[in-house]
C-alpha positions in Angstrom: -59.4 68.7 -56.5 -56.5 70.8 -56.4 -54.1 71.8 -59.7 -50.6 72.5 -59.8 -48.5 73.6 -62.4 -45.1 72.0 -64.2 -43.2 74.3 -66.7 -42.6 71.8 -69.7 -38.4 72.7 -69.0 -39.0 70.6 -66.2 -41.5 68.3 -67.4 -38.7 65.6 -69.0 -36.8 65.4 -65.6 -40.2 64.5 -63.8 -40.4 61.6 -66.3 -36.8 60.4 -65.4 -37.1 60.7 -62.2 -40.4 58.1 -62.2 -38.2 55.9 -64.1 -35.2 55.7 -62.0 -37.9 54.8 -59.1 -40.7 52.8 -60.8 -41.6 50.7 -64.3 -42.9 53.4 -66.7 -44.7 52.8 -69.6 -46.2 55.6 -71.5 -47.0 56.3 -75.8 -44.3 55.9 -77.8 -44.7 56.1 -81.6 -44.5 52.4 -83.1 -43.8 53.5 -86.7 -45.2 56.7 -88.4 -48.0 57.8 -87.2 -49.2 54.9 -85.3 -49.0 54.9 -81.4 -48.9 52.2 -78.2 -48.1 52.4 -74.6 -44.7 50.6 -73.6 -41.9 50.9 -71.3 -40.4 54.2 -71.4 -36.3 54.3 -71.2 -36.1 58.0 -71.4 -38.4 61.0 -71.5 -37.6 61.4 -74.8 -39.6 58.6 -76.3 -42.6 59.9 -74.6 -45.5 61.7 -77.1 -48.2 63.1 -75.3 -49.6 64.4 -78.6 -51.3 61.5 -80.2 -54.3 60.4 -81.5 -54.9 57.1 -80.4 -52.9 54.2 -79.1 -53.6 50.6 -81.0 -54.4 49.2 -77.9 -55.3 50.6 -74.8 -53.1 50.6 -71.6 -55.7 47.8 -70.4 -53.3 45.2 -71.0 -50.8 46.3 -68.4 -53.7 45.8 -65.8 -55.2 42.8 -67.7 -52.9 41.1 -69.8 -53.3 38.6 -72.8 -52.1 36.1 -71.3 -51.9 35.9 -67.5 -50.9 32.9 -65.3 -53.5 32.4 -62.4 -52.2 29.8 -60.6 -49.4 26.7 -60.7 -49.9 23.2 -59.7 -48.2 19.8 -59.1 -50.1 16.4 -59.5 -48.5 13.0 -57.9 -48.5 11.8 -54.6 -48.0 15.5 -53.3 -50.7 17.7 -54.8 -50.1 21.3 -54.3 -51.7 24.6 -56.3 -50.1 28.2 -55.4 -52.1 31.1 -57.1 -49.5 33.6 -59.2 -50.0 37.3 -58.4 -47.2 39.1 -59.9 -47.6 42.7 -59.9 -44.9 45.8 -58.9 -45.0 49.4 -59.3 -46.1 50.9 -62.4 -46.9 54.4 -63.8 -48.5 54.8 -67.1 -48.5 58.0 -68.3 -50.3 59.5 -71.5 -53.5 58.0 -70.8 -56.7 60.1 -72.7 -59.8 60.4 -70.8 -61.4 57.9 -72.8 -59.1 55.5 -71.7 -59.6 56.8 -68.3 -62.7 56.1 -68.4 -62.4 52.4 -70.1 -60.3 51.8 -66.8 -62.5 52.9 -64.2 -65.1 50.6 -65.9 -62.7 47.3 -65.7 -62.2 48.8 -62.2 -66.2 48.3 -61.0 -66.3 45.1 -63.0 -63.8 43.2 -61.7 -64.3 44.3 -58.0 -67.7 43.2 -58.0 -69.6 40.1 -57.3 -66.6 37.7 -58.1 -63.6 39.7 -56.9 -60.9 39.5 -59.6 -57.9 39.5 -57.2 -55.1 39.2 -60.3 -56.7 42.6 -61.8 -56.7 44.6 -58.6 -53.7 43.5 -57.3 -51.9 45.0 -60.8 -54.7 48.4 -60.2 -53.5 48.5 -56.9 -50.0 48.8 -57.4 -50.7 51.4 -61.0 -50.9 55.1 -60.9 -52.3 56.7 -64.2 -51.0 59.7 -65.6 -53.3 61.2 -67.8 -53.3 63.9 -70.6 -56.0 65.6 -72.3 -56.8 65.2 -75.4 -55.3 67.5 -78.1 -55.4 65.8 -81.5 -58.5 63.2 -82.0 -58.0 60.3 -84.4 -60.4 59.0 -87.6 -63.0 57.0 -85.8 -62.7 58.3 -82.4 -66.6 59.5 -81.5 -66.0 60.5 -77.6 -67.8 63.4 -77.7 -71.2 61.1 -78.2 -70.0 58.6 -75.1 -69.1 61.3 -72.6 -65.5 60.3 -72.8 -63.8 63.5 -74.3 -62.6 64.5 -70.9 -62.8 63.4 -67.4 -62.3 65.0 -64.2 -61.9 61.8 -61.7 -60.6 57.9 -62.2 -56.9 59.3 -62.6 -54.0 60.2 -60.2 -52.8 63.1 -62.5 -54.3 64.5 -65.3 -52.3 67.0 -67.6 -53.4 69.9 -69.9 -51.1 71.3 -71.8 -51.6 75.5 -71.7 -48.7 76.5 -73.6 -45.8 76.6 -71.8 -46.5 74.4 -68.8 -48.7 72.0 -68.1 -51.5 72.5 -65.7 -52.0 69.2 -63.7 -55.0 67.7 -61.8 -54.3 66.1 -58.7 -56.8 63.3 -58.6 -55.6 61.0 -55.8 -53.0 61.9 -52.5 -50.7 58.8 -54.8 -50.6 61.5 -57.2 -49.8 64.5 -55.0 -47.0 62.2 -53.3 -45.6 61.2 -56.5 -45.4 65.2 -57.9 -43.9 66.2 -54.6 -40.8 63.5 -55.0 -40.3 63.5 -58.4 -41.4 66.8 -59.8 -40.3 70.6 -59.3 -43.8 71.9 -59.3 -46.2 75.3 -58.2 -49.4 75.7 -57.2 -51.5 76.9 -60.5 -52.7 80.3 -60.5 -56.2 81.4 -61.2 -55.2 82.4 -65.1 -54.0 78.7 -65.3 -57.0 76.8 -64.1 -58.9 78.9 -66.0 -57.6 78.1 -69.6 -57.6 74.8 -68.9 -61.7 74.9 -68.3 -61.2 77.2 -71.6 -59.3 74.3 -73.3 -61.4 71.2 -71.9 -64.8 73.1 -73.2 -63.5 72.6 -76.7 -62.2 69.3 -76.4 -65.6 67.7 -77.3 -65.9 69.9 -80.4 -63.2 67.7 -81.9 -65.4 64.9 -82.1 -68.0 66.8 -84.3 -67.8 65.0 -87.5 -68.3 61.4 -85.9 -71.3 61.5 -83.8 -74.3 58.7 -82.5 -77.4 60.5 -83.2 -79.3 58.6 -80.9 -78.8 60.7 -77.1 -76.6 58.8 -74.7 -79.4 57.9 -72.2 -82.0 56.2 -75.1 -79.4 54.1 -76.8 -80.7 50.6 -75.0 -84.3 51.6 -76.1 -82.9 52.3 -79.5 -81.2 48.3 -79.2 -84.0 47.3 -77.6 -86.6 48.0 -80.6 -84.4 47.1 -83.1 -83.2 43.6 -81.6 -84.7 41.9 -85.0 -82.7 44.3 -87.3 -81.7 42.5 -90.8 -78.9 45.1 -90.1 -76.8 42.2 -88.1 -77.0 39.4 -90.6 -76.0 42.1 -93.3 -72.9 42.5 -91.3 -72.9 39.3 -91.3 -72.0 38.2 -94.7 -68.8 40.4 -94.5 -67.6 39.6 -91.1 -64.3 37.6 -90.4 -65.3 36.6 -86.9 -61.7 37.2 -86.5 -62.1 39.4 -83.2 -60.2 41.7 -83.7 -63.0 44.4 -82.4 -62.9 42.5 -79.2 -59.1 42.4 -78.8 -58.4 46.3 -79.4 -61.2 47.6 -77.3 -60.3 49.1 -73.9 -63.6 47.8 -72.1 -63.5 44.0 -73.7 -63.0 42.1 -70.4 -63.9 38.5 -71.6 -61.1 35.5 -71.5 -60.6 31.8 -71.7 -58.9 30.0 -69.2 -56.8 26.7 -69.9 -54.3 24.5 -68.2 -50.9 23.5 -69.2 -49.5 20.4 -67.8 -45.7 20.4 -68.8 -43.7 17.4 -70.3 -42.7 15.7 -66.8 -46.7 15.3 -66.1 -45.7 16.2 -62.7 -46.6 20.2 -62.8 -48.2 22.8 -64.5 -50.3 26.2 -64.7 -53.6 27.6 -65.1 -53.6 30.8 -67.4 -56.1 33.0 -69.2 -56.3 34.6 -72.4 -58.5 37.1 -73.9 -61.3 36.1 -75.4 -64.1 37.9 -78.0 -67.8 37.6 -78.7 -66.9 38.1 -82.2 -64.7 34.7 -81.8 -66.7 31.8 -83.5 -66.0 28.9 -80.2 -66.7 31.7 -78.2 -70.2 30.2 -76.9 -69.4 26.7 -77.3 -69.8 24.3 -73.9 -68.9 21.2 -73.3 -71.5 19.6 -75.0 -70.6 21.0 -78.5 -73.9 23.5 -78.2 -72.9 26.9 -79.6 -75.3 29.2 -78.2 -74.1 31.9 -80.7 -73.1 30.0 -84.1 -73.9 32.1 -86.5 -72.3 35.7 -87.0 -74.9 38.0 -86.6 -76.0 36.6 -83.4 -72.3 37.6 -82.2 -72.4 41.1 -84.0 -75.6 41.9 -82.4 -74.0 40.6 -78.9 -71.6 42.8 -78.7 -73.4 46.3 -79.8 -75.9 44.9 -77.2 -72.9 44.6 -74.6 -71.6 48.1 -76.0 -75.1 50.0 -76.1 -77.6 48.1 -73.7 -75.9 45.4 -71.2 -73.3 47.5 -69.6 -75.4 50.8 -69.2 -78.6 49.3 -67.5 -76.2 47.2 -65.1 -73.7 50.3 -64.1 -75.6 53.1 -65.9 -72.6 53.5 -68.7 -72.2 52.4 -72.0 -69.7 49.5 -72.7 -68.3 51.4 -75.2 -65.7 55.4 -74.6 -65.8 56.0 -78.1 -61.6 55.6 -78.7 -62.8 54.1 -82.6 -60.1 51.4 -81.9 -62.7 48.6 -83.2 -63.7 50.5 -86.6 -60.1 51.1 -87.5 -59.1 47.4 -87.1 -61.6 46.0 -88.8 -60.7 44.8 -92.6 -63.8 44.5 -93.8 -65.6 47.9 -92.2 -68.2 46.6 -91.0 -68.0 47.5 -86.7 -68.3 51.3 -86.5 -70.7 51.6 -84.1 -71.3 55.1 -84.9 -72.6 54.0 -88.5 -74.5 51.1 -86.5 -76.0 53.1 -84.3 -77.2 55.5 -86.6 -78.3 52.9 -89.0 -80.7 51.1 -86.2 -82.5 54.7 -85.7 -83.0 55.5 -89.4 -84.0 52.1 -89.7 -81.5 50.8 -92.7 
């Protein structure tokens, strides 16, 4: 890996320049205090110092709804699959999110190649930032997500007065070499930025999964009887909103709209959620999950057990998206987690 350095002077015209040449979408503050990734017109709307986004910059890769495919019935039958995707650089992305993506990355390339998601990751570079202000919930520190040192093309660390940046891919080096006025990063440089990415963890001190990293399936795995889920239960919406905000969530429903002239029409998917009471319905009518705490112990099962003894990582970065959009407080899986071990 090799690092260069960007004074901040010359940060803002780096920005412009990728927007003059490319879509950009990077955070922007949506009202006080609250975050999201979206089309940048100017540097000036970008804010690298955030806590955490509302959602992740998953749905630029994986949208909520996505057209697959569009058809025509009649004498002429015809279907043309739908692959729109063009140039993009998100920038501002934490590690954890970082992370979130590389993991949609080795999901959708394998077995059943998802040619709609790589298409969109294929044509994406991802600027990253570290992370210098953690939010409420956020509990990285516990999933190895606090910071990162592959799965982007640039990663930034803000030193004072320049940025020291990671090149991660030669897309990256290409893109700083056209766009940015740029130096190679001295000794001193690289340096503080190991200084500054040692702490980074620390931030995450007061949230923490006391179970280690590695024994959290065994942990699910004992506890798979817990009354724990049906006490969630009784105060759960099953409105999904855990599923919806959470950068590794990859589950969707797909449906066809035939319009008015019964002549045409398109295949599109939308996300979908465990949480989601249809969610496990067939054709039949048979539910396989119908009640709520079957669902809720799903998806800390997908989080903590499923994910990890399939690609050896959790299903879960640690972002605290899902505890701080749920009304009812009931899917921290930090307090879960630590509930299952102490056995309450």
């Amino acid at each position: 890996m090799t690092f260069r350095a960007i004074e901040k002077k010359n940060f803002p015209p780096f920005i412009d320049s990728l927007i003059q040449a490319m879509e950009v979408v990077g955070v922007r503050e949506k009202v006080e205090g609250k975050y999201e990734f979206a089309p940048l017109e100017a540097a000036s709307q970008l804010c690298l110092e955030y806590d955490v986004t509302l959602l992740s910059p998953k749905k630029f890769l994986f949208p909520p709804r996505e057209t697959l495919l569009k058809f025509k019935t009649g004498k002429s039958v015809s279907c043309e699959p739908v692959l729109d995707s063009q140039s993009l650089a998100v920038i501002g992305v934490h590690p954890y999110d970082i992370k979130a993506i590389a993991q949609l990355d080795r999901i959708f390339a394998d077995a059943n190649r998802d040619e709609h998601y790589l298409r969109k990751r294929q044509d994406t570079v991802i600027i990253g930032v570290d992370i210098k202000r953690s939010s409420t919930h956020a509990f990285c520190r516990s999933m190895n997500s606090a910071t990162v040192q592959e799965g982007f093309d640039l990663l930034l660390t803000d030193i004072g007065e320049s940025y020291v940046v990671a090149v991660g891919t030669n897309q990256g080096q290409a893109l700083l070499e056209k766009h940015a006025v740029s130096r190679a990063a001295t000794k001193e440089e690289i340096g503080k930025r190991a200084e500054i990415q040692e702490k980074i963890p620390y931030m995450f001190s007061l949230n923490t999964v006391n179970t280690p990293y590695e024994e959290l399936p065994k942990l699910l795995a004992d506890h798979a009887e817990s009354k724990l889920f049906a006490e969630l239960a009784e105060k759960c919406f099953s409105c999904g909103s855990c599923n919806l905000v959470c950068p590794t969530c990859y589950c969707f429903d797909v449906q066809d709209d035939m319009a008015l002239n019964l002549s045409e029409g398109e295949r599109f998917r939308l996300w979908d959620g465990c949480l989601l009471d249809g969610f496990a319905k067939v054709a039949t009518g048979e539910n396989f999950r119908e009640n709520r705490a079957e669902r809720i112990r799903h998806r800390i099962f997908r989080k903590g057990k499923y994910i990890y003894e399939k690609y050896g990582e959790h299903g879960c970065v640690g972002c605290g998206r899902c505890a701080s959009a749920c009304l009812p407080d009931i899917a921290n899986p930090v307090e879960i987690f630590n509930r299952l071990k102490e056995g309450k």
